[in-house]
Steps between C-alpha positions, in 0.01 A plus 500: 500500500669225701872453456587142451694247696846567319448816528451531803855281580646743286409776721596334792875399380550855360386692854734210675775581300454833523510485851833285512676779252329788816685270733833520329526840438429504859730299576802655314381872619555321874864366390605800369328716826751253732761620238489835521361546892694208686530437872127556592291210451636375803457793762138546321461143582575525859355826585161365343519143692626709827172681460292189495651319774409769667197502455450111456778330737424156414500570099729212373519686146639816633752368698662279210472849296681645787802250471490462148527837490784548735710248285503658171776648338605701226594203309177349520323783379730505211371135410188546516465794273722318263217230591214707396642658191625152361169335616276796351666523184427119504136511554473823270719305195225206562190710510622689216554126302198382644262745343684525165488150483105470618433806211678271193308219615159672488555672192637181281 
């Protein structure tokens, strides 16, 4: 039996949504990892660009990884987990609404 066109949207919007609310949880479980591990995003940063460079000198990518890398402090890492939790929570609030608000519509 064939699903119908509406149907079918209604598929489609609930796996997207679902996917934003994967992304947010994501997103706050990587805020909360800076929280409780700081200092190492940048070292990881520059030990995995170092490798690349050395392996592909002329890899424009890898060096600005290897200076970004270089510049970033504790504070930064502090705002961006407070970033990604804020921005998560955000996205997870709105797919939350989203498909509450997609569910009352279908079933009035």
């Amino acid at each position: 039996m064939p699903i119908s066109k509406r149907q079918a949207v209604h598929w489609m919007f609930d796996v997207a949504v679902a996917l934003k609310a994967l992304n947010s949880v994501l997103e706050i479980a990587a805020g909360y990892f800076l929280i409780f591990k700081p200092g190492w995003v940048g070292p990881a940063a520059a030990r995995w660009s170092a490798q690349v460079l050395n392996a592909h000198p002329a890899a424009p990518f890898a060096a600005a990884i290897t200076r970004w890398g270089a510049g970033l402090t504790l504070d930064t890492e502090h705002f961006a987990s407070t970033y990604l939790i804020a921005h998560g929570a955000a996205k997870l609030f709105i797919a939350w609404a989203l498909l509450k608000a997609w569910a009352h519509r279908t079933l009035s």
